[in-house]
C-alpha positions in Angstrom: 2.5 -41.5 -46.9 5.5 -41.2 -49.2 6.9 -44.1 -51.3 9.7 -45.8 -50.1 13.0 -44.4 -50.9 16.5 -46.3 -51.8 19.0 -46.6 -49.6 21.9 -44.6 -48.7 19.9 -41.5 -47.1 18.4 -40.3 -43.5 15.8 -42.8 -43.7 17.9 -46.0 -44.5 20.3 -45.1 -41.4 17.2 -44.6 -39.1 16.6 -48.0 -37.1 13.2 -49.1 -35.4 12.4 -52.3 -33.2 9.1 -53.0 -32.8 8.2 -55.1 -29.7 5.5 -57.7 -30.5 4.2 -59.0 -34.0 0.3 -57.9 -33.0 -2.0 -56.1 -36.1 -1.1 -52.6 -34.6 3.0 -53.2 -34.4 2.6 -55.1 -38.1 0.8 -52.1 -39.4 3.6 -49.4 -38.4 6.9 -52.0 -39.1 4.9 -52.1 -42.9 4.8 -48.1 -43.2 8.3 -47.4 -41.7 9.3 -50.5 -44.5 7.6 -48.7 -46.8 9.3 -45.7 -46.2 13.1 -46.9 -45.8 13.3 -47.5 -42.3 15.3 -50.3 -41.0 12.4 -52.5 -39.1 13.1 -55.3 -36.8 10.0 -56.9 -35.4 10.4 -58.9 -32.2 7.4 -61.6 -31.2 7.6 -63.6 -27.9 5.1 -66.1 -29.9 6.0 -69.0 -32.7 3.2 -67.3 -34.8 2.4 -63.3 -35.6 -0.6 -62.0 -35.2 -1.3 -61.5 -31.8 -4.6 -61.0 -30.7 -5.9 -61.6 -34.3 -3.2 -64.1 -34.4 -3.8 -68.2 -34.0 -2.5 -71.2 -31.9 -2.1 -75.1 -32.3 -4.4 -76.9 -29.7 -5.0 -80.8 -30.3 -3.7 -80.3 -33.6 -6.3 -78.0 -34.7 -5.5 -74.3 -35.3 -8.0 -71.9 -33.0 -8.0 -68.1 -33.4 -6.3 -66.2 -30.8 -8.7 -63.6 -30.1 -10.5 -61.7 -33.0 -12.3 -63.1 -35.3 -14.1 -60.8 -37.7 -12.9 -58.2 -39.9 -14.2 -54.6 -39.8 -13.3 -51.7 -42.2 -12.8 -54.1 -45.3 -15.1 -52.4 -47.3 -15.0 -50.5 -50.4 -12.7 -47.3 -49.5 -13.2 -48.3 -45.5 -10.4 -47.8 -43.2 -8.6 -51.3 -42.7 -8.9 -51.5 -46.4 -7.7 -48.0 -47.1 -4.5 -48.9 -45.0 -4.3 -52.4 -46.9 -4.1 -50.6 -50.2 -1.3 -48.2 -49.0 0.8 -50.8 -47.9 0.3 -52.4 -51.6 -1.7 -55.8 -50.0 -4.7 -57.7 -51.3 -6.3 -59.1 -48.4 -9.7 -61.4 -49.6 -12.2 -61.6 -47.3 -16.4 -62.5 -47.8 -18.1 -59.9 -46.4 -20.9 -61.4 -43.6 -24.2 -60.0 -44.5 -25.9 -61.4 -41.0 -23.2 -61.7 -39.3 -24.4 -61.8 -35.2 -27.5 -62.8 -33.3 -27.7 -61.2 -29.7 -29.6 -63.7 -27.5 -31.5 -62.0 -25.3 -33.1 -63.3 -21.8 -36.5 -62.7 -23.6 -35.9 -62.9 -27.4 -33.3 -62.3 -29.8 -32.0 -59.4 -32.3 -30.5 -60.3 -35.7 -27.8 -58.0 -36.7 -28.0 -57.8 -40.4 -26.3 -55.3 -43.4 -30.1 -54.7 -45.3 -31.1 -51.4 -43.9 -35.0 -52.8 -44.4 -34.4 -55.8 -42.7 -32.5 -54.3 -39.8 -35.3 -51.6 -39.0 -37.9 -54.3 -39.5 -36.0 -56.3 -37.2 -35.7 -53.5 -34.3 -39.5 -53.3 -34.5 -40.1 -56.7 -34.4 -37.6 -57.1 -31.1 -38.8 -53.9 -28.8 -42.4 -53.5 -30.3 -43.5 -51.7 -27.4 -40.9 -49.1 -28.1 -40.4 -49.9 -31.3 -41.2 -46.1 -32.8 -38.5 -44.5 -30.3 -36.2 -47.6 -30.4 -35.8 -46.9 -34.3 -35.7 -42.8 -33.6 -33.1 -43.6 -31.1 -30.8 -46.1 -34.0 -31.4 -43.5 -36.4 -29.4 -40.4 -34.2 -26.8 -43.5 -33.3 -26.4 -43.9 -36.4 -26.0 -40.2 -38.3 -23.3 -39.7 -35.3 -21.4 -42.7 -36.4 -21.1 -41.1 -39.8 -20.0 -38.2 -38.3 -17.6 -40.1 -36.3 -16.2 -42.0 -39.1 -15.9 -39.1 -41.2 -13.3 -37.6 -38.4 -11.6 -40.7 -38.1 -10.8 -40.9 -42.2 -8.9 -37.4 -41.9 -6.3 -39.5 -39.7 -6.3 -37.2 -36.8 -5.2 -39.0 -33.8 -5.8 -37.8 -30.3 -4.5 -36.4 -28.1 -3.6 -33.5 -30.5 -0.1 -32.0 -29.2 1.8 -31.6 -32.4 0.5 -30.1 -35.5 0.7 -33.4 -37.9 -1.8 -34.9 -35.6 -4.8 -33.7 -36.9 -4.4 -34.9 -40.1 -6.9 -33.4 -42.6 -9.3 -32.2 -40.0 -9.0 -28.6 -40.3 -10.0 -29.5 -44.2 -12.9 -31.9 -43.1 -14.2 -29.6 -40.4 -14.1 -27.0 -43.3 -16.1 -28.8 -45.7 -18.9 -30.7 -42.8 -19.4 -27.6 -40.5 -22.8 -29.2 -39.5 -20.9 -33.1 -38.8 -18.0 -31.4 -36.4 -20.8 -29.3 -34.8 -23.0 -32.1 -33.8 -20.0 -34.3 -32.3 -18.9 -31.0 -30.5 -22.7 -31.2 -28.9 -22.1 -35.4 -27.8 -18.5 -34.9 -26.7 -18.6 -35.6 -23.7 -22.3 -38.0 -23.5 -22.7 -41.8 -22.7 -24.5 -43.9 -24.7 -26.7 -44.0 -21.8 -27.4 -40.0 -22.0 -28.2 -40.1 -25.8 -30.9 -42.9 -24.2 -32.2 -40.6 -22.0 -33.0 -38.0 -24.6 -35.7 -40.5 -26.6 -36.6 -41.7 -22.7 -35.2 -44.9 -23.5 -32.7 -45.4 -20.3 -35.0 -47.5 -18.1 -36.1 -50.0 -21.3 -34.4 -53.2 -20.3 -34.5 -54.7 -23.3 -32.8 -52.3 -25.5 -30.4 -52.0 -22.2 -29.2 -55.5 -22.2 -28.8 -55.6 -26.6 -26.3 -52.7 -25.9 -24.7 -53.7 -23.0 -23.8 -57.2 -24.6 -22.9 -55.2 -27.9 -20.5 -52.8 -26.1 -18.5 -54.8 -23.6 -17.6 -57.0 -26.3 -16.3 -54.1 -28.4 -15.5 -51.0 -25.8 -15.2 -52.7 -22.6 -17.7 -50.8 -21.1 -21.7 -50.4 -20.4 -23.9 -47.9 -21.5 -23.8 -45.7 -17.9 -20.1 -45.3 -18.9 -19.2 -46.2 -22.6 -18.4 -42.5 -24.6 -20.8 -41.8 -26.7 -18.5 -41.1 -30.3 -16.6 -44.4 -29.5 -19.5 -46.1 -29.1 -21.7 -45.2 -32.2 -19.1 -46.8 -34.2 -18.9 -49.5 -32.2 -22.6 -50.1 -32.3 -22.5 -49.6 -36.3 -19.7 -51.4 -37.3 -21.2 -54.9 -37.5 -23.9 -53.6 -40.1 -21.1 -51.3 -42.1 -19.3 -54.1 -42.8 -18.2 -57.2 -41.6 -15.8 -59.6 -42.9 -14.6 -63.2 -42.9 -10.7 -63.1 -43.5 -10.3 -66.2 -46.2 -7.9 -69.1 -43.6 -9.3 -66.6 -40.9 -8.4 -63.4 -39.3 -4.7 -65.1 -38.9 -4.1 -64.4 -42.4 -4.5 -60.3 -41.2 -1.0 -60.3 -39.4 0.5 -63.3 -41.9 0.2 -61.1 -45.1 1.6 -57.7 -42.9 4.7 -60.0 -42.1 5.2 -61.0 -46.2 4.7 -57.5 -46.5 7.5 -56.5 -43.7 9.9 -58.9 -44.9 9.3 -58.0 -48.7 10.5 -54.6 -47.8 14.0 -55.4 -46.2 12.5 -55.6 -42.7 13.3 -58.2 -40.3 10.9 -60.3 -38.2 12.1 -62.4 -34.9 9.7 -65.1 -33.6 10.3 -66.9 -30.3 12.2 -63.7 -29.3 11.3 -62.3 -26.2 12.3 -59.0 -24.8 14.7 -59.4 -21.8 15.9 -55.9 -21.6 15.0 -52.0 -22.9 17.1 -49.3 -21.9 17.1 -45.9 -23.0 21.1 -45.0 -23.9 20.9 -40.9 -23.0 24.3 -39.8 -24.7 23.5 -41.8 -28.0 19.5 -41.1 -28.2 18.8 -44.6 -29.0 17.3 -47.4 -27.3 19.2 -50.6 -26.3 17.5 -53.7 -26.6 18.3 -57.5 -25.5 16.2 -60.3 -26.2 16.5 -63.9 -27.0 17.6 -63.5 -30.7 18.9 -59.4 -31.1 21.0 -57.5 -28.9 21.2 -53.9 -30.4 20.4 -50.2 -30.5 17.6 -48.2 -31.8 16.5 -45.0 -32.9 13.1 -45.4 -31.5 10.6 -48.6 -29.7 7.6 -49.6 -30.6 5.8 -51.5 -27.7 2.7 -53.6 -29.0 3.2 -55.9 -26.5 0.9 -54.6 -23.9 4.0 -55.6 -21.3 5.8 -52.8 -19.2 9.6 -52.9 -19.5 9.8 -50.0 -17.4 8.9 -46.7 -16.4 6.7 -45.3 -19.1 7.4 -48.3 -21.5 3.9 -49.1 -21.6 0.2 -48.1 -20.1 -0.3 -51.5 -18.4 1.2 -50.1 -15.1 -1.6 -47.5 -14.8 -3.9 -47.2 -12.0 -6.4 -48.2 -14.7 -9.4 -51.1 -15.0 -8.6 -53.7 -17.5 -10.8 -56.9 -17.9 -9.7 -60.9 -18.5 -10.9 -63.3 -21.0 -12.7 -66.6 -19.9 -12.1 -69.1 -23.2 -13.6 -72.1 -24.8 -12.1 -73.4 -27.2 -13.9 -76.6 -29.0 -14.6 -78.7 -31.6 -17.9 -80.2 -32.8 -19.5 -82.8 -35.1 -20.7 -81.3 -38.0 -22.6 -84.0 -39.3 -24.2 -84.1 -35.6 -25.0 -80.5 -36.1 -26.4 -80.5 -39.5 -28.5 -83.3 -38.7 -30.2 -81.5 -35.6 -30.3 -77.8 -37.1 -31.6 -79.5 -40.7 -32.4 -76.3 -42.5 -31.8 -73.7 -40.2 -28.8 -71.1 -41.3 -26.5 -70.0 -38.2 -25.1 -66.6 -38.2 -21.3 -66.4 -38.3 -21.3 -65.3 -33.9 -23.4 -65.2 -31.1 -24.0 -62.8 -27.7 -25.6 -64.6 -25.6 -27.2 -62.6 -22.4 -26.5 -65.5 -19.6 -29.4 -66.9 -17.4 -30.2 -66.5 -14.1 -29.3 -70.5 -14.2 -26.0 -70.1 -14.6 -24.9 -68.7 -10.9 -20.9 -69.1 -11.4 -21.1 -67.6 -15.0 -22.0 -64.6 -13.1 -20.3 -65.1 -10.2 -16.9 -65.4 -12.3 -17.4 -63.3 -15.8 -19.3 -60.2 -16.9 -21.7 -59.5 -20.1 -22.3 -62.0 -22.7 -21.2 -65.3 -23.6 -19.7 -64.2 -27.4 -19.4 -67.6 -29.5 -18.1 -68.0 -32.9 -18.5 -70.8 -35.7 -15.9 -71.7 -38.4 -14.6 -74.9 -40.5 -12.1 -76.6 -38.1 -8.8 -76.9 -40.0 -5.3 -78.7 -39.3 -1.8 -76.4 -38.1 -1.4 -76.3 -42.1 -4.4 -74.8 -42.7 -6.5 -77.1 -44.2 -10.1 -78.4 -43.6 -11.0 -81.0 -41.3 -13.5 -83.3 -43.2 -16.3 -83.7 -40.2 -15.5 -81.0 -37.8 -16.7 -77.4 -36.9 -14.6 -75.2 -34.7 -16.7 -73.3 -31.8 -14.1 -70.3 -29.7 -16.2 -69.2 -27.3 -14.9 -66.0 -24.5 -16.6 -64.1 -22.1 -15.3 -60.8 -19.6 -13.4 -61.7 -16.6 -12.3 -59.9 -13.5 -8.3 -60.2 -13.0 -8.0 -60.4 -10.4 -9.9 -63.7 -8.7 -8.5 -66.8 -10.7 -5.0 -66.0 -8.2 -6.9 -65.7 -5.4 -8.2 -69.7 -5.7 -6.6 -72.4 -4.0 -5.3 -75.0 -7.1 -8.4 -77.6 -6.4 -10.6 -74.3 -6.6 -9.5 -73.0 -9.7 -9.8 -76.3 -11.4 -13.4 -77.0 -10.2 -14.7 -73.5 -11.1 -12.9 -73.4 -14.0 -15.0 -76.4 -15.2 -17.8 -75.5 -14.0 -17.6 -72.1 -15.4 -17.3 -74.7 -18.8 -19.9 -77.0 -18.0 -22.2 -73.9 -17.6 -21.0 -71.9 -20.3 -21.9 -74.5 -22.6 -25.1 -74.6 -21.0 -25.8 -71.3 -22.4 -24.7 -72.3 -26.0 -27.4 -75.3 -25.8 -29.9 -72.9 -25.5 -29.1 -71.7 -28.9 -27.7 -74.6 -31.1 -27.2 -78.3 -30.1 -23.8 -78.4 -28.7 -23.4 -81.1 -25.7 -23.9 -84.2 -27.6 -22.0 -83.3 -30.7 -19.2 -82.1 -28.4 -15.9 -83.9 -29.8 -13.1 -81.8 -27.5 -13.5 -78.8 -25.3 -10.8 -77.2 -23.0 -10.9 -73.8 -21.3 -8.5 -71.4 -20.3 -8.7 -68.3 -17.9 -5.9 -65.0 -17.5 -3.7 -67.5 -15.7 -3.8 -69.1 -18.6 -2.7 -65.9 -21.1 -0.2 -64.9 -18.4 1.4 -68.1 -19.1 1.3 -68.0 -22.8 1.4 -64.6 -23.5 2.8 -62.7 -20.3 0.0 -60.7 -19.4 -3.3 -61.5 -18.1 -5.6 -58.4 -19.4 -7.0 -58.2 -22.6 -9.1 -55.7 -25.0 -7.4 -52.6 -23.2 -9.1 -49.9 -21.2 -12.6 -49.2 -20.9 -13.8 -46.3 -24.0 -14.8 -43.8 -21.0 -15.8 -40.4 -21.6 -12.4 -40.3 -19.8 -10.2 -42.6 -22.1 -11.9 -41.4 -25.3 -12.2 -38.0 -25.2 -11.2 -35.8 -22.2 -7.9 -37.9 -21.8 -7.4 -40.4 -24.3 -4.0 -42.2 -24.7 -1.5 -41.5 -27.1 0.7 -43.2 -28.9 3.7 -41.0 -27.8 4.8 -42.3 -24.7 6.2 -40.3 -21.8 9.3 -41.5 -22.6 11.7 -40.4 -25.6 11.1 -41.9 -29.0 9.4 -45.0 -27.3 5.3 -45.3 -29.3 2.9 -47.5 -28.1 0.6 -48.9 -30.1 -2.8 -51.6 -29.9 -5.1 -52.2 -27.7 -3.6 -49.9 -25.3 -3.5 -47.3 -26.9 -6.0 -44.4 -28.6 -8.6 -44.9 -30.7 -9.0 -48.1 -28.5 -9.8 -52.3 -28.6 -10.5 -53.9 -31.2 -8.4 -55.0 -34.8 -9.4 -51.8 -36.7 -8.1 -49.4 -33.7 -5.2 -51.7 -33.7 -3.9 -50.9 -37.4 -4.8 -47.4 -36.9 -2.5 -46.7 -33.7 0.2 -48.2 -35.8 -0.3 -46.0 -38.8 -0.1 -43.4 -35.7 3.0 -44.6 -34.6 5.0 -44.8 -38.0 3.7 -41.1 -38.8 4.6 -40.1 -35.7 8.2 -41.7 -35.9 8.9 -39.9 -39.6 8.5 -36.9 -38.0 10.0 -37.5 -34.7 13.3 -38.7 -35.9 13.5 -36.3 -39.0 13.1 -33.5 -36.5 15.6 -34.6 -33.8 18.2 -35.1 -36.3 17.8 -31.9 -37.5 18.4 -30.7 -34.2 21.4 -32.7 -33.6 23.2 -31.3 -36.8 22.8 -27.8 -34.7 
């Protein structure tokens, strides 16, 4: 990307709005900044962040969604961006920063390469010799993945700026390209097959639990390429954001506004029309009424035909949530010496019928200091979020005395789960869940963590951030290279480099 220019040229007539303050809208508003563009961001929320963003519950501020940081290591990707948009982002990274919880047993995921293959031996000693063979080939093609996805191509390729450096990269790792050209089109579960490893349960359930958190899929269907990183990423490097992964989307915003751009909370979009005889879009919300040169929807929310991927004949899941608070004194007491990682995936029992009947995969819990809307520490307390995978659909379909008894029984069972771990009932201080009701009400929409990483979604016909419409982008969860905070910030570096060379194109055109 280019340094910004002054004003006074094409790029400080050129005018964006960006439709929802999430990580991947944040990311493009600070490149198109950066680069002269008039930016106007416009959040439906009182906060920015969006799915890496935060509330205010019982006067205590809880994490909207995400809660670790990937890619925030020396020269990794999130960082990389970071750096181009000129912003210092602290963070500690987590050097054990998950413990899967199996039905029989439990996997630490550490950093220490050592440790890590001492602890897959230790876990699936049966299999252990193919169990490592098997991390080891996940592994080499997560390099290989990463190594394409630092050249900045972004799929689907249709115009020539999209593959970034690839031609370069392919150029200089023949052997790398050649071996992701072989998985293409494999499931995690085929590259199990190939070390005989598809029927092992227990390796079965670690992955499962690892990828629906991160790609929304199992093994029989999760793409392969997607999925290596996905698998790798905790152990590459994972990061605690200092005040939390909040600050992510707070310090984007400081970065926005530093650079003339314009950011709207409480501002919901009423209106988007496209105005054919002008080329620009006209937009109405609660706080702007104007006209664009192009949309950016991070939103997630359809405001029309083509404004967005959530109308798509396309499986999405919901999010069950616990959000709580707990004694820490009551804790420390109990757990004495022992050290808790910073998350949990826990495999639910067969003890917990509406857990299953209700949610899919693993119970995914987190642990941080509890802290007051200002930020600041609450002497005593420990914040627990706790979410697990929900079908859409079957929270409507409840009469209201249903929902509210499954709902806390989902809750009562959920915690259940977590005692089996760490002491939680009795040092409970305040718990209250919410389902996709709840998110529809808050947020507008009740899916979450876009599509399922398919062979289909990730590689044969992934989703780009073009829309079908004309200079409308979509970025975040819904669009290519997938879920997850890291994907996020990449679709909007996607977007932005896709709008330079959008708009400088059309007005070349219109000049003719």
């Amino acid at each position: 990307m280019r340094k910004a220019r002054s004003g006074g040229d094409f790029l400080s007539s050129k005018t964006v709005c960006i439709i929802g303050a999430g990580v991947g809208g944040l990311t493009s508003a600070a490149y198109l900044a950066k680069e002269g563009y008039k930016v106007t961001v416009l959040e439906k929320a009182t906060t920015v962040g969006g799915s890496a963003g935060w509330y205010i519950r019982k006067r205590r501020k809880f994490p909207t969604g995400a809660t670790i940081a990937f890619g925030l290591e020396e020269k990794g990707l999130l960082r990389t961006l970071l750096n181009e948009l000129d912003i210092d982002l602290p963070a500690e990274e987590l050097l054990h920063p998950m413990d899967v919880i199996l039905p029989e047993g439990k996997v630490s995921i550490v950093k220490n390469p050592a440790l890590w293959e001492h602890e897959l031996k230790e876990a699936f000693h049966p299999r252990s010799g193919d169990v490592v063979r098997f991390w080891a080939t996940l592994q080499q093609i997560s390099d290989d993945v990463l190594g394409v996805t630092e050249s900045r191509v972004s799929l689907p390729i249709r115009k020539r700026y999209d593959l970034g450096t690839l031609p370069r990269h392919a150029v200089r790792n023949p052997k790398s390209v050649a071996r992701l050209a072989r998985y293409a089109l494999y499931t995690v579960e085929d590259l199990m097959k190939k070390f005989h490893l598809e029927s092992y349960e227990p390796l079965r359930q670690l992955l499962d639990a690892q990828l629906l958190d991160a790609v929304q899929t199992d093994v029989s269907k999760a793409a392969l390429l997607p999925s290596s990183l996905a698998l790798t990423i905790y152990r590459r490097g994972s990061f605690f954001i200092e005040n939390g992964m909040g600050q992510l989307g707070k310090v984007l915003a400081n970065r926005i506004k530093d650079l003339g751009g314009e950011i709207l909370k409480v501002s919901p979009v009423d209106s988007l029309l496209y105005e054919e005889t002008r080329k620009q879009w006209s937009v109405t919300s609660r706080k702007c009424t104007s006209s664009f040169d192009a949309v950016i929807n991070n939103s997630g929310i359809s405001f029309g035909e083509g404004t967005s991927y959530e109308s798509e004949d396309e499986f999405s899941w919901g999010a069950f949530r616990v959000d709580a608070i707990l004694s820490a004194e009551g804790l420390s007491r109990q757990l004495k010496e022992r050290r808790l990682p910073f998350a949990y995936q826990i495999v639910p029992s067969l003890d917990s019928p509406s857990i299953r009947e209700t949610t899919h995969g693993p119970v995914y819990v987190t642990f941080n200091h509890a802290v007051n809307p200002k930020g600041e520490p609450v002497e005593g307390e420990v914040m627990m979020t706790v979410s697990l995978h929900t079908e859409l659909g079957i929270w409507s379909r409840y009469t209201e005395d249903e929902y509210k008894r499954i709902k806390e029984q989902v809750t009562k069972e959920t915690l259940s789960e977590i005692e089996r771990v760490i002491p939680v009932k009795e040092n409970l201080l305040f718990a209250e869940a919410g389902t996709p009701l709840t998110y529809e009400r808050y947020i507008g929409k009740r899916a979450v963590g876009g599509f399922p990483l398919t062979v289909r979604n990730a590689i044969t016909k992934p989703k780009s951030v073009r829309s079908s419409q004309p200079q409308l982008y979509i970025v975040g969860e819904q669009a290519f290279p997938g879920p997850g905070t890291l994907s996020s910030a990449l679709s909007g570096y996607y977007a932005a480099r896709s709008i330079m060379k959008d708009l400088k194109r059309l007005s070349k055109w219109k000049r003719y």
